[in-house]
N, C-alpha and C positions, 0 to 999 in steps of 0.2 A: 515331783512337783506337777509333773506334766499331766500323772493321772486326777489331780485336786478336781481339775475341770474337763476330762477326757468326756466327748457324746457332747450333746447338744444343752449350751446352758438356760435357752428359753424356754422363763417357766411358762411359758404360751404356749406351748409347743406341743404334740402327741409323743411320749414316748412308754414304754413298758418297761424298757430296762430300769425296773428299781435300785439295786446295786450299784449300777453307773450314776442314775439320779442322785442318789447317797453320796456320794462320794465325790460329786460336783460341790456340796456345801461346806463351809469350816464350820460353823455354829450347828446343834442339831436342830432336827424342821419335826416339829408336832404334828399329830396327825390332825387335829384340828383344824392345820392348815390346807387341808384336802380338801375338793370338792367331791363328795360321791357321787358325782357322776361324771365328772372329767376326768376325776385322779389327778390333780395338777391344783397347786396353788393359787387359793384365791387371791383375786387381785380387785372383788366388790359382792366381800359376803352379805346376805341376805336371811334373818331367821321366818320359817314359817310357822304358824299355828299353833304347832305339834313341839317347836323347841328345833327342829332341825336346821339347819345352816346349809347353804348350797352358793355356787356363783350365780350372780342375778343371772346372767343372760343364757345358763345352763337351765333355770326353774324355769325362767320364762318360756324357753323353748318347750318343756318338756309341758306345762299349761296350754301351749295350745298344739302340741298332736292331742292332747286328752280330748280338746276337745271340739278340731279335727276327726279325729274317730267315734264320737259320742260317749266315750267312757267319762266315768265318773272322775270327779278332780281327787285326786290322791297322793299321798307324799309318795316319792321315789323310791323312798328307803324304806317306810315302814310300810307303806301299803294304806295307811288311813286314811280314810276318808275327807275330806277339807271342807270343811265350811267358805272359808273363805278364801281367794286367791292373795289375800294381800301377804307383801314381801317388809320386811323388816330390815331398813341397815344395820349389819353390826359391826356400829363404829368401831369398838372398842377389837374386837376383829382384827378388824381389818390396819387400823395404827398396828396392832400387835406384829404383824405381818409384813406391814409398810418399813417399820422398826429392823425387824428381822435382816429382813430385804437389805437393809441398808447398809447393817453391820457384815453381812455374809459379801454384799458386793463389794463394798472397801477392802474388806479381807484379799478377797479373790483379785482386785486389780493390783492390791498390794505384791499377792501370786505371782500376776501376770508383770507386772515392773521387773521383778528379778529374774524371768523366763528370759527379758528382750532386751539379748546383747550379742554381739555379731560373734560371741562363743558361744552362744548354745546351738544346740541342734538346731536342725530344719524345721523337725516337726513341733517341738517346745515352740519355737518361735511363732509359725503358722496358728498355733493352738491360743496362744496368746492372743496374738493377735484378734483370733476372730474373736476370742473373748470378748474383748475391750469393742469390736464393731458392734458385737450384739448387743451388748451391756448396755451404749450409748444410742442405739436405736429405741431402746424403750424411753428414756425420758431424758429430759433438758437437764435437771441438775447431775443425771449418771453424766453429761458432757462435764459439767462443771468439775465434779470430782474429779473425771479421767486433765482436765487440764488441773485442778490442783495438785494431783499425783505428779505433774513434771511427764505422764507421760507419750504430750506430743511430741519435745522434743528426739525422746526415746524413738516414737517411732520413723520420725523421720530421721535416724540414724540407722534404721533397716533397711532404706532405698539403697543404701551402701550396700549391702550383702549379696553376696557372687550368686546367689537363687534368686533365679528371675522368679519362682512361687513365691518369694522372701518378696521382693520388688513389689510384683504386684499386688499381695495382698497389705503392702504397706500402702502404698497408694488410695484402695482403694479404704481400707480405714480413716486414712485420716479423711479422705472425703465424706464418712459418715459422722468423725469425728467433729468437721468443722460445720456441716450442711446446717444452715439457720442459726449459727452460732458465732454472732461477731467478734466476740471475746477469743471464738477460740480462733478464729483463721486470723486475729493479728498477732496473736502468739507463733501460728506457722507461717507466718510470713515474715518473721520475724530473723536476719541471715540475708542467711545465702539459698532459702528454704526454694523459693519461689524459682529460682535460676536452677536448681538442683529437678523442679519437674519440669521445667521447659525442656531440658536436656533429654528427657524420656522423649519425646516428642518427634525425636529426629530415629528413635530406636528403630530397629529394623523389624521388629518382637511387637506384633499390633496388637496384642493384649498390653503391653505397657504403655504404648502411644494410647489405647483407648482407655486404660483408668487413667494416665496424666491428662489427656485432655480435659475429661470426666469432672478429675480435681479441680485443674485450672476456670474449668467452666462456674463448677462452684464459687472458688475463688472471687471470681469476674462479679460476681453479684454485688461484692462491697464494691462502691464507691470509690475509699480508700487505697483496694490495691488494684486499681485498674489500671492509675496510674504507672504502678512499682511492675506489675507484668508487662506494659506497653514497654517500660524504660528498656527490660531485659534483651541485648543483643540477639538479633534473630525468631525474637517469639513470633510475633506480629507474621514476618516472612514467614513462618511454618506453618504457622493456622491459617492463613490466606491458602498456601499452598494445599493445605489437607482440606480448603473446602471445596477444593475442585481434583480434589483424590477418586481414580476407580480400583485403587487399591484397598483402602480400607472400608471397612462397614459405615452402612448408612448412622447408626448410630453416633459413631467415631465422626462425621460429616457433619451430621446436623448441631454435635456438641461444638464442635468447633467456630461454625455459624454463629451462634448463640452465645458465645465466648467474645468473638468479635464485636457482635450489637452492644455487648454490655461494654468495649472496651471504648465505643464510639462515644464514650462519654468524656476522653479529655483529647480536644483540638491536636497536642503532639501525633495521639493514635490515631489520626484521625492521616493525619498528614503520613503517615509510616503507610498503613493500607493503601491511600492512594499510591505511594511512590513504588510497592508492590504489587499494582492490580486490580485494587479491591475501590473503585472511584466513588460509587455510589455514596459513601456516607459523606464523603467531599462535596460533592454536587448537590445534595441533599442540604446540608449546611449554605450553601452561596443561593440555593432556594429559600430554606425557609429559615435558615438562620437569623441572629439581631445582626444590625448593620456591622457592629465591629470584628463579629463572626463573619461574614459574605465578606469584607476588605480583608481579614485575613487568609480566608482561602482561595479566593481570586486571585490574588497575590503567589499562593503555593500554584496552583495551577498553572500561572505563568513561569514556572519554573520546571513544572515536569515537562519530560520529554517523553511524549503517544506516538503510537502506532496510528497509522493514516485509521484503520478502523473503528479505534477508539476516538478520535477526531470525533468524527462522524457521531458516534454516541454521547458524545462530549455535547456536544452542539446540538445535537437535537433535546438533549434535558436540560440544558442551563443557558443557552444561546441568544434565547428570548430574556434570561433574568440578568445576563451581564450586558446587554444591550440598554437595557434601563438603566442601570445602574452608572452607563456611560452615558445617559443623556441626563439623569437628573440628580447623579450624587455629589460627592463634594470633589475637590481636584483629586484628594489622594485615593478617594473610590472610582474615578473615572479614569485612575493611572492604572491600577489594579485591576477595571475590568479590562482596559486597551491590552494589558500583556496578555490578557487571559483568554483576549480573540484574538490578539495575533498567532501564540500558541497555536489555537485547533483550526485558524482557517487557512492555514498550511498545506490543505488535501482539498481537491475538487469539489466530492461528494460535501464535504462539511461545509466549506465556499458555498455552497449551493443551498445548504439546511440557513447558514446566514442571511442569505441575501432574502431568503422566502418568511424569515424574520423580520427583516425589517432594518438590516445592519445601515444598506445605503444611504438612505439620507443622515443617520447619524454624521457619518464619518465625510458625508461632503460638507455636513455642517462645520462642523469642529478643524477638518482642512481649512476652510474659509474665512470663518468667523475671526474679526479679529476687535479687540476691545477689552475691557476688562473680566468677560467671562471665556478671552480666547484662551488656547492652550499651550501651553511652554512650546518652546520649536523641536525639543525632547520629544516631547508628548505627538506632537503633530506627525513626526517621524513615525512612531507607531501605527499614527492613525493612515500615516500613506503605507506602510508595510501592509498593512490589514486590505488596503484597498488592493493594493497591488496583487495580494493574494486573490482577492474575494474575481477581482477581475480576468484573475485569468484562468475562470473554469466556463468552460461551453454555456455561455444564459445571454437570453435577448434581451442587451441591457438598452436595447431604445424604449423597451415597453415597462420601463421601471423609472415610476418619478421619483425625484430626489431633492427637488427647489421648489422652493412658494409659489413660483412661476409654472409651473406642467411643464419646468426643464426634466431631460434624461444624462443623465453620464456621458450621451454622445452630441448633447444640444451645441453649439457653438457659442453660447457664453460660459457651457462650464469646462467645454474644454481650452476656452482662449483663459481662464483662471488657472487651470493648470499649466500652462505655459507660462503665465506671470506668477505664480510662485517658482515656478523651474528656475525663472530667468531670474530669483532676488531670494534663493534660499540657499545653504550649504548641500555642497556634495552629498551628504547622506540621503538628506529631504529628494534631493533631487535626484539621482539615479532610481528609488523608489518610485517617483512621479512619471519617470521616464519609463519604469516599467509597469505603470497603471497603463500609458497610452500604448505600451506595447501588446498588455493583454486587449485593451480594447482595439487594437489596428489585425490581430488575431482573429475575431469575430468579422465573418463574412457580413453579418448583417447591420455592424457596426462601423467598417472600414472607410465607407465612402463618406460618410458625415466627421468621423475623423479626421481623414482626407481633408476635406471642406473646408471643415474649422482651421485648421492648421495652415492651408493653403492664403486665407483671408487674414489670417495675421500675419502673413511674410515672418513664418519663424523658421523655413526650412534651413536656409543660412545658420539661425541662433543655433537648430539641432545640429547641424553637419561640425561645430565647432568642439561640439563634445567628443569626436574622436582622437583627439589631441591630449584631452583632462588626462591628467595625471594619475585617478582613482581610477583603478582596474575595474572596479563594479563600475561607474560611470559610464567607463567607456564601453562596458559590453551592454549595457542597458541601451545605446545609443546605438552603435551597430543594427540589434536586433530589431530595436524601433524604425531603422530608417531601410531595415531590410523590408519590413513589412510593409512601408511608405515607398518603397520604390516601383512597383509596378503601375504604379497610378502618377507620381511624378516623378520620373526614372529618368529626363531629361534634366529636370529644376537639378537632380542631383549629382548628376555624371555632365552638370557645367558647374556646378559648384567645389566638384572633387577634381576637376582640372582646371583650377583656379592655380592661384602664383601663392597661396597660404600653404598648403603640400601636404593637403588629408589623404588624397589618394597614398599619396608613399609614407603614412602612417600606419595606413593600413594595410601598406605590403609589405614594413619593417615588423607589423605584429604580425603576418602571417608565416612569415621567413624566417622566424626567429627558429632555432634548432633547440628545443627543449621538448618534453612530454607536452603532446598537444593538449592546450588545455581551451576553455570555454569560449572565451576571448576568443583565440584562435579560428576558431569552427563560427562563431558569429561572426568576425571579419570576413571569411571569406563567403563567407554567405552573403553576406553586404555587397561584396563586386560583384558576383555570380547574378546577383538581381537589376543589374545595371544594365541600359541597353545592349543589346550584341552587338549591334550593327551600326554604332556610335566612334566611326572613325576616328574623332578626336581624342576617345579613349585610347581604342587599341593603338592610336599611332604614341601616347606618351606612356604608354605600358611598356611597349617595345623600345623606347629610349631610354627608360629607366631600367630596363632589365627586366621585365617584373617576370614576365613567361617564361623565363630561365631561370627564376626566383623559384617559381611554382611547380615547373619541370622538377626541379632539385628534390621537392618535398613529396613531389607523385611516385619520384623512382625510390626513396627512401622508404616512405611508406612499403611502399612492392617486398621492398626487400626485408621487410620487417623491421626495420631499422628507427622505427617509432613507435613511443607509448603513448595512449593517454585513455584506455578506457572505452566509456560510451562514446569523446568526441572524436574518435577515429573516424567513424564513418560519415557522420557530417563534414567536418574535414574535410577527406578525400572527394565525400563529391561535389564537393565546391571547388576543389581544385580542379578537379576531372572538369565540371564547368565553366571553368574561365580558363582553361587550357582551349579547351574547342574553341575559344570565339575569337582566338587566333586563327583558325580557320575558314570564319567568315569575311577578313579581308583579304586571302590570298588574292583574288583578282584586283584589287586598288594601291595595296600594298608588299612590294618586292622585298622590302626586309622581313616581311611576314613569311613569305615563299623561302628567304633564306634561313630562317630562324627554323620552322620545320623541317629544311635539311640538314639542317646543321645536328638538332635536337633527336633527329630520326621518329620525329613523332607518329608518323602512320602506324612504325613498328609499336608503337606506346600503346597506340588506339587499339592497333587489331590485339595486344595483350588485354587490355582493359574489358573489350567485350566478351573476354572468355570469363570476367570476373563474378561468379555463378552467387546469388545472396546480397550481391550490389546492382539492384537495377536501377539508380536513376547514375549510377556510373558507366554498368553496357548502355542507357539510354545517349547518355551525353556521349559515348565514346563512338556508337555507331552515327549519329548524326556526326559527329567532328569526320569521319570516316569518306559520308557521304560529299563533305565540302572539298575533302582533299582528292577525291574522285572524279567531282566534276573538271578540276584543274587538271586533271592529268591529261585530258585530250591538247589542253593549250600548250603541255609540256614536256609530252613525248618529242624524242628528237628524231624527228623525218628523216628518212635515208637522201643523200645526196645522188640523184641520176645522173649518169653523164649527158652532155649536148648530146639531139640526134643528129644524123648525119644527114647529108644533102637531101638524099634519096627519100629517107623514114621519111623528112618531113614533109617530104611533097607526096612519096607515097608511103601515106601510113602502112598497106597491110606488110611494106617490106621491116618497118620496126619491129624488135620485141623486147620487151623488157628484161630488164639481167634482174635473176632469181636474188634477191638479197635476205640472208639467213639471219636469223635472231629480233628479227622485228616479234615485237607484241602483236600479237594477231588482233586485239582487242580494237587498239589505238594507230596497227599501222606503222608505228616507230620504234624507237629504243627505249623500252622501259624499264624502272626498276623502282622500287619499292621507296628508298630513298628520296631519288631525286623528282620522282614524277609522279611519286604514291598512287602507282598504281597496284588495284587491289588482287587484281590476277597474281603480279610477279610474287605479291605480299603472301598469297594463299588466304587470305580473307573472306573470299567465298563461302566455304563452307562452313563456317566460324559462323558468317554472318546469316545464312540459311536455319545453323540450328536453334538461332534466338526467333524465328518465325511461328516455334507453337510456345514463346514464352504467355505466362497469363496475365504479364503488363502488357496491354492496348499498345501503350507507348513506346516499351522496347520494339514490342512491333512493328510498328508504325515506324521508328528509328531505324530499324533492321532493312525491312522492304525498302525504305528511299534510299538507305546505303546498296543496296543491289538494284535499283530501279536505274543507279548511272550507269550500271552494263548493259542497257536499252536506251542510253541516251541517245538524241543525233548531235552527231558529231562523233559517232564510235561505229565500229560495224557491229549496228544489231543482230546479222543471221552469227557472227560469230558471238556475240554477246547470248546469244537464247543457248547455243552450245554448250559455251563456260555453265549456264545454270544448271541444264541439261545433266553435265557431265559431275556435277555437284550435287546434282538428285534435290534441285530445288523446284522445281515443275511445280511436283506434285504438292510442298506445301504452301506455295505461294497461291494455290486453285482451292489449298485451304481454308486461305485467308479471307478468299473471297467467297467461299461458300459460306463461312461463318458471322459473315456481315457484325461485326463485334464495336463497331463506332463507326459513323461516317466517314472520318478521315481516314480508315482503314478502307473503306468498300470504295472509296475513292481512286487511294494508291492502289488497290489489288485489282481495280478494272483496268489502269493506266497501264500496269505490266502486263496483265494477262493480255492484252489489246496487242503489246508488241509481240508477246508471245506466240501469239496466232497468227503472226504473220509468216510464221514457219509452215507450210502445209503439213508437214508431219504432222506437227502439235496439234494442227486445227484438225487434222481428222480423226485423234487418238480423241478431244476431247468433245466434237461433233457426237457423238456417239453416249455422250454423258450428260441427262437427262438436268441432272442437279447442278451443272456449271451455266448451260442454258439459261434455266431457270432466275440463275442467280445474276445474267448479264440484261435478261431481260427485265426483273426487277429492277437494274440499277438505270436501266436505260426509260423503265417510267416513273419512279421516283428519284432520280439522283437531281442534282443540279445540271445548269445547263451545260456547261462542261465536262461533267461525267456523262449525261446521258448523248452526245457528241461520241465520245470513244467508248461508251457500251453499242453506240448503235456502227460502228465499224468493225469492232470484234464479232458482233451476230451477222455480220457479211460473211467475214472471215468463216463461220462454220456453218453458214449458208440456212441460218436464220434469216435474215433480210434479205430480200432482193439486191445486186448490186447492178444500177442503172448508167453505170459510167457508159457501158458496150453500148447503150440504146442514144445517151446524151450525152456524146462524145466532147462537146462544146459547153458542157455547165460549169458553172465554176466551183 
């Protein structure tokens, strides 16, 4: 059977093997059917002149080399001379042939039907096959017969066959089988047809993912099955995926593209690509779609879940078309756009592509607005989620109007509306509202008119009662707002949170709490952390409530690893670490303070804290608490008791002498210990505190140096104090500090010590001799303030830069 059609059956074609040609046909083939000059069957015979027969576009060729090369016009075959070039159809021919043709090929697919079954051979099968591709490449009704023959479904019962040659050359027939033929692709889609080549699709074998794609693509042209391929589990995900393949050929890439665009023609597929990737035909639709197309995908878009940088992309192609759509469509298209910006303004950048659109005054309208075109308090909800978002990315929202009036977001009539909705809408609405003013109290440039407004409504009261709400979002929304509100009215607040209502110890019951630190948590104490330091009436009902032993509990827990939560560990901790130390700004007014630190052993807390390398606003706050418990240690060293002197000493001193007394702090003079009188010698804090002097926070530094600046204090013995540094090997980088002039407050304190410094003549003649320390006292002693340049111009005595006039004007004051 196999040999029926063995060689090449296109009678188009070059070939010589006669024998093989023969024996491709069942019917016999006349020679008449020849052209002489191709040798291959004609398919638009032509008689000339003379009686001979040729295929037209064979004579015609050979008519002009004639006459191309100047020769005379002559038949081919006989050589006679032609009068005329005219060509003759022979109809009669050519039906004859047509006829032929038709019976030879029905024969032959008849052939090829009984070749193609998953028991014959490989090569029977392959043979077949290409038959039926070629056979159907020559004309539309060869497609017709091959579906009357029954034999698409035949071949789509060869994607079954364990020969991947078998596979793909089924595939790619039948995509020659269906190409421009509507009839036949819904015969092959006819099943399970369609799910049987998606399945190629996932093949590892990129010859059979590139004729299924191939097919599919074809497929995708009808209308009809764009739908039935969208429907099939996983298609849609595989072709999204291969069109961002570098594995497969460009060809296999671009088919699948093209597969897609055609599939973009029903809303489902349209909604599948999006939720895989592929957004554009989504967005494209909420563009240029009809309105009940743009409400239905607005709608889907409010429902996917992007990547922050798809946001961004998001927003800058449709951002502008769902903002209209929220100012002039009907409520259920302005429901649809509202989810569909809350959605992508979830991310900074994208916040920022909105607001350069044009979002704001939308959405302060629509907050506002209240009447028969206002919006459900659903709706309004959205519309403050949206704000809340748009508000909290970095933009200078004073220079953006928003009201009929040349109000801005931070005018004081639209923030005193936001407070009267605060104060007359549900928990949802309002935690939202609470955190629009939270992003706007955020902006530096926005803070003080915030401030302003809020201050002239007398709402700080209304806010400080939200720490109590029972909505966990409420209450952290509220926290974080009044943390931002506290630097600016940090009194209005820390007299309101020690008030007889008992906000304060809500918010030290939320901070105390022993569970996974969560959000809540880290915004409370960041709420006290922003409260005056040095607001006695606090720290005194802190310390009655316990709270520093509250907070103590949760510092050494943390330490010990003994707590989760994440990103809010570290805010946490250094809010605690901060309102730990402002216990140590009352030790002098407050003796239970003095005791609470003994008891606590907090010095030893601190000097751990500033070894905590990655947490610097913790060494910050830890070396400042450091410094406060240092300065007290002079008032709390215990002095040795002298005995009386006797008759004599006292009348004649030089007969006294002092009894050697062992174990004093050389620092202080008395009995110190780390403990009870935090002192930072006994502690070994020194050096601790030395090595944060080339940290590259200003402010650890700055922290650092005042904690070693009370070993130069008066009231301690400075020549022993320059020692202890000495002997610490802090010399040289505290001469650092001061060479590197790195913030005023820094060149400040670093002239303040080096001043004591130099009162050692050692030091002053080690550093007399160093060109760049000079340099750097003389700079501070003509630019500092009047107070720096005071103690820069007694340090350049010291190293006998200045004159020193005391010797000449013994009497100045």
């Amino acid at each position: 059977m196999a040999d029926s059609w063995h060689g090449n059956y296109d009678t188009g074609s070059q070939s010589d093997d006669s024998h093989k040609f023969e024996r491709m046909h069942i019917e016999p083939i006349y020679d008449a059917f020849f052209c002489p000059l191709t040798k291959q069957v004609m398919r638009n015979p032509v008689t000339l002149e003379n009686g001979q027969t040729f295929e037209r576009e064979a004579i015609e060729k050979w008519f002009r080399e004639c006459k191309q090369s100047g020769r005379k016009l002559v038949c081919p075959l006989t050589l006679q001379e032609l009068q005329s070039a005219e060509l003759k159809p022979s109809i009669a021919l050519r039906n004859t042939i047509e006829e032929w043709n038709a019976r030879n090929e029905s024969a032959q697919l008849d052939m090829a039907r009984q070749s193609m079954n998953l028991s014959s051979s490989e090569s029977e099968v392959l043979l077949a096959l290409k038959f039926v591709q070629q056979i159907c490449q020559k004309s539309r009704s060869n497609k017709h017969d091959a579906r009357n023959a029954g034999l698409i479904p035949m071949i789509v019962d060869m994607l079954k066959s364990s020969s991947r040659k078998v596979r793909c050359k089924a595939l790619e027939t039948l995509k020659t089988v269906v190409e421009e033929d509507s009839d036949n692709k819904e015969v092959l889609a006819d099943g399970d047809t369609v799910r049987t080549i998606v399945k190629f699709l996932s093949h590892e074998q990129s010859k059979e993912r590139e004729e299924a794609v191939s097919l599919l693509y074809e497929l995708s042209k009808s209308e009809a099955l764009c739908e039935k391929i969208g429907s099939i589990n996983g298609a849609i995900l595989i072709l999204v995926g291969m069109t961002s393949s570098k594995s497969d050929n460009i060809l296999t890439v671009e088919n699948a593209d093209k597969t897609l665009e055609n599939l973009e023609k029903y809303e489902n597929n349209v909604r599948q690509m999006a939720e895989n990737g592929r957004l554009q035909p989504l967005l494209t639709q909420i563009r240029e779609g009809p309105p009940e197309t743009q409400l239905s995908m607005a709608n889907f878009l409010g429902e996917l879940v992007l990547d922050n940088d798809v946001k961004v992309l998001v927003a800058k192609s449709v951002g502008s078309a769902l903002i209209n759509i929220m100012r002039s469509g009907n409520m259920q298209s302005r429901e649809a756009a509202l989810k569909a910006l809350n959605q992508i303004s979830s991310c900074e950048a994208s916040a920022k592509v909105l607001i350069e659109a044009g979002i704001l005054p939308s959405l302060v309208k629509d907050l506002f607005t209240v009447g028969t075109n206002q919006l459900p308090m659903r709706l309004k909800e959205v519309a403050a989620t949206i704000l809340a978002n748009v508000v909290s990315s970095d933009y200078d929202f004073d220079s953006i109007l928003v009201g009929p009036d040349q109000q801005t977001l931070v005018s004081e009539d639209i923030v005193h509306n936001l407070l009267h909705l605060i104060s007359n809408t549900g928990p949802a609405i309002e935690s939202k509202l609470l955190q629009v003013l939270v992003g706007l109290t955020c902006s530096p440039s926005a803070v003080l008119s915030v401030v302003a407004a809020i201050k002239s409504s007398g709402a700080i009261i209304s806010l400080v009662q939200f720490i109590e709400a029972p909505q966990k979002e409420l209450r952290v929304a509220s926290f974080k707002l009044l943390q931002n509100l506290s630097p600016h009215v940090g009194q209005e607040l820390a007299d309101a949170l020690r008030g007889t209502v008992g906000q304060l110890g809500s918010l030290i019951k939320v901070i105390s709490e022993d569970i996974s630190i969560t959000e809540e948590q880290a915004a409370a104490i960041g709420l006290v952390a922003e409260l005056p330091e040095r607001d006695l009436g606090l720290a005194r009902q802190m310390l009655d409530d316990g709270a520093f032993k509250l907070i103590h509990s949760r510092v050494v827990k943390i330490r010990q690893g003994g707590s989760k939560g994440g990103r809010f560990v570290t805010p946490f901790l250094e809010g605690l670490v901060r309102v730990l130390a402002r216990v140590t700004l009352v030790l002098a007014d407050e003796q239970d303070a003095v005791a609470l630190c003994r008891e606590l052993n907090l010095a030893a807390l601190f000097i751990e804290l500033v070894q905590a390398n990655g947490l610097e606003n913790v060494q910050m706050s830890s070396a400042a608490a450091l410094e406060n418990l240092s300065q007290e240690s002079k008032n709390l060293t215990r002095l040795p008791e002298l005995p009386t002197p006797s008759f004599c000493a006292s009348v004649f001193p030089c007969f006294s002498k002092q009894p050697a007394i062992n174990g004093l702090c050389r620092l202080h003079r008395g009995t110190c210990s780390l403990r009870e009188s935090f002192c930072l010698l006994e502690g070994h804090a020194v050096e601790k505190l030395v090595a944060l002097l080339d940290h590259t926070n200003e402010k650890v530094v700055e922290a650092a140096l005042a904690a070693l600046s009370t070993l130069l204090d008066d009231g301690v013995d400075i020549e022993q104090g320059v020692m202890v540094l000495c002997e610490a090997e802090g010399v040289k980088p505290i001469l650092d500090v001061l060479l590197e002039k790195r913030t005023e407050n820094l060149r400040r304190r670093a002239v303040w010590v080096v001043e004591r410094l130099l009162r050692s003549d050692e030091i002053a003649y080690e550093v007399s001799g160093d060109p760049n320390v000079s340099t750097a006292l003389v700079d501070a002693f003509q630019h500092g303030d009047y107070r720096t340049r005071q103690i820069a111009e007694h340090a350049l005595k010291h190293v006998d830069r200045l004159p020193n006039f005391s010797g000449v004007f013994p009497n100045a004051g």
